[in-house]
N, C-alpha and C positions, 0 to 999 in steps of 0.2 A: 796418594802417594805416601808412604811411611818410610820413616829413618829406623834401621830394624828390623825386627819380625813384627814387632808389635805396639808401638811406639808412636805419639805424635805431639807437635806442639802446635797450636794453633795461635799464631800473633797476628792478632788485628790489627793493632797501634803499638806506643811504647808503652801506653798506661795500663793495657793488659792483656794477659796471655792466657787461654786457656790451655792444659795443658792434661794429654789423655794416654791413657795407657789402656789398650785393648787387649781382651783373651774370649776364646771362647763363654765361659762362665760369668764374663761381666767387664762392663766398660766402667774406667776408673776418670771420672774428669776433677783435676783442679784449677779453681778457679781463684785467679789471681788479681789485688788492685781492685777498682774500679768496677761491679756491673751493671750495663746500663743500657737504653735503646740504642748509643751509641754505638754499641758492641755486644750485644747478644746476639745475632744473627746467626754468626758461625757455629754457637753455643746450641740452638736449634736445629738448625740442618745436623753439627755432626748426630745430634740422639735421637730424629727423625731417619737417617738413612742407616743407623746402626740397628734402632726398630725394624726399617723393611731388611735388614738383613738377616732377622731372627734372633739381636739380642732382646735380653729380657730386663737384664737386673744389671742398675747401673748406680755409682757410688758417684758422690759429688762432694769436694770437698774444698771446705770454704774457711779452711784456716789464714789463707795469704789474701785475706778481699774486704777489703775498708767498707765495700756501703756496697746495696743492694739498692736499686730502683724499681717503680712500680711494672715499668715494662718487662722487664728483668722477671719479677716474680710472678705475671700473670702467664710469660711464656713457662717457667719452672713449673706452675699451679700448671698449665695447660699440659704441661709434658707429664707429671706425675698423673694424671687422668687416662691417658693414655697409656702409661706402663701400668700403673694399678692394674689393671682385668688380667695379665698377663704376666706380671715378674713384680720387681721392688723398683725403688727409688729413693736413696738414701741419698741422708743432708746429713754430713759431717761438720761438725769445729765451726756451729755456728756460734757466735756469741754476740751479746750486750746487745746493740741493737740489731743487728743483723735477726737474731735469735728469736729477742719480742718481737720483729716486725712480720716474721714467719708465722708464727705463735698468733699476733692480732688478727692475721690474715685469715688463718682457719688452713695454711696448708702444710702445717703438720697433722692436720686431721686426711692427706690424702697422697703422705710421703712418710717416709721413716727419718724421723731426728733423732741421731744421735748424739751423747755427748761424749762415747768412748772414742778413747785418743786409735787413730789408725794413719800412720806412717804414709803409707801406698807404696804402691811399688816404686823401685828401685832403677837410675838408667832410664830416666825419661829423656828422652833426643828430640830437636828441634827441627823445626820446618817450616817455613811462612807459610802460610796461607795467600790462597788469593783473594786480593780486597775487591772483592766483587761488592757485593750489597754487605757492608758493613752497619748501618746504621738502620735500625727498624726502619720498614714503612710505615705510615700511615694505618695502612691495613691492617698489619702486624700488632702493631701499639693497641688499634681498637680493641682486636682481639685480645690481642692480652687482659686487658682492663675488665672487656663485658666476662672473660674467664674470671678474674678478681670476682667481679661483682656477685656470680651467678653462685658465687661460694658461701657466703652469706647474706644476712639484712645489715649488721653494720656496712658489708664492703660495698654495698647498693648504695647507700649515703655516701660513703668517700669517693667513688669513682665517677656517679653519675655525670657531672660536670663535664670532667672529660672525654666519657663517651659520646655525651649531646655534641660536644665543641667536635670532635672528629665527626662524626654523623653529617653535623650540617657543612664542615666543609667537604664531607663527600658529595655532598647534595651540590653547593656552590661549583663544584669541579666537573661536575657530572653536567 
């Protein structure tokens, strides 16, 4: 449901909002405060169901977003793999650590970083969201991670830990 023709805000919590502007030619998301497995979820489905509807090329921008987390970036690494074969996937107004942590990752080797200043559209209108599944699953988080990993030989070293730690309590649950 959109406020507009084109227009949406997605609020998970108060600590953040993503917020998106669609057109034909390219979905525009910024990404504000906080991302993290608490709240990346919506952050996926919306550029999962904007892919099955035929977009290609989508801008993301991270001038209003204090920290990024690992689950965070394994879903972005997972998503840029996926638009890759087919359109772009731009990272705006990354900076300091946000920027290196991209950078260490290896997933500006599989997105476009830029540092040119870009405004975005104009007249973003709000909407709640529903708090459906807010908070990564388990499953989700894995994923993320073995994505991390499978990007380099450093990220195999940082992540391993936590993929085994989920693994085995899939196994305990199971």
């Amino acid at each position: 449901m959109l406020i507009g023709p084109k227009t949406l805000r997605i609020t998970v919590d108060k600590n953040i909002a993503y917020q998106v502007h669609d057109t034909p030619e390219r979905s525009f998301i910024r990404v504000s405060d906080k991302a993290s497995y608490l709240n990346c979820s919506p952050f996926r489905d919306f550029i999962l169901n904007r892919l099955d509807a035929g977009q290609r090329n989508f801008i993301v921008d991270f001038d209003n977003c204090k920290s990024l987390d690992s689950t965070f970036l394994g879903i972005l690494a997972s998503l840029a793999i996926k638009v890759k074969s087919s359109g772009s996937l731009s990272l705006l107004n990354l900076r300091d650590r946000n920027l290196e942590t991209v950078q260490n990752l290896g997933i500006h080797k599989i997105a476009i970083v830029s540092m040119e200043s870009f405004e975005g559209p104009a007249g973003i209108q709000s909407i709640e969201a529903k708090k459906l599944e807010v908070r990564a699953s388990n499953h989700l988080i894995h994923e993320a991670h073995k994505t991390l990993m499978d990007l380099n030989q450093k990220n195999q070293k940082l992540f391993c830990d936590v993929v085994k730690f989920l693994e085995q309590k899939k196994e305990e649950g199971a």
